[in-house]
N, C-alpha and C positions, 0 to 999 in steps of 0.2 A: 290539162286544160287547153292546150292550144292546140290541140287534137281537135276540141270539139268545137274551137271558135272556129277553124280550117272549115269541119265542118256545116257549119252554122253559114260561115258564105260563099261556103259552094250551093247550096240553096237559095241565100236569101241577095249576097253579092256585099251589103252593106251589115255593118254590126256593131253596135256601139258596149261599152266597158263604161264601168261608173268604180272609180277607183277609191278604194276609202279613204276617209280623212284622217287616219293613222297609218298609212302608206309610208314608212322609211324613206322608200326610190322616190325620185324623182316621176312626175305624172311622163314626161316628154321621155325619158329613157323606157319606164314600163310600154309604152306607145311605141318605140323603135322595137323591144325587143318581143312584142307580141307580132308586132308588124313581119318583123324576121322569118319568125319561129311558122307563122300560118302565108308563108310567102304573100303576104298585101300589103297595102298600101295604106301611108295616113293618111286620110283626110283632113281632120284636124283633132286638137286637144284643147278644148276649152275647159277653164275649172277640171274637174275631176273626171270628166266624159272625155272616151275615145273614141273618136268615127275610126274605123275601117272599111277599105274596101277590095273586093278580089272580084275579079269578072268570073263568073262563073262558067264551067266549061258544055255544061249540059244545060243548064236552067237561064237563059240570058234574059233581064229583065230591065236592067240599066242600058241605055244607050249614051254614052259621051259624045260631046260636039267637039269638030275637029278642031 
């Protein structure tokens, strides 16, 4: 799975997770440890949604402000 989220924002840059409501883990450690595993970044964790984000190395479509 976090093979294809890797690859998911090497495309797309951004990726959101909808984490079920019978989730054991914690939402904020699932979020660290996806974050880890696809080298990115949280964005944030609200409710049961995860932003991710990875700058993509080919496909650049996000510009951040300095």
């Amino acid at each position: 799975m976090i093979k294809q989220i890797a690859d998911t924002l090497e495309a797309r840059e951004l990726f959101k997770v909808s984490v079920l409501q019978n989730c054991e883990f914690d939402r904020r450690e699932v979020a660290e440890e996806l974050a880890k595993g696809a080298r990115a970044e949280i964005v944030q964790v609200i409710g049961s949604t995860i932003v991710l984000y990875k700058e993509s190395r080919e496909n650049k479509q996000i510009k951040l402000p300095r």
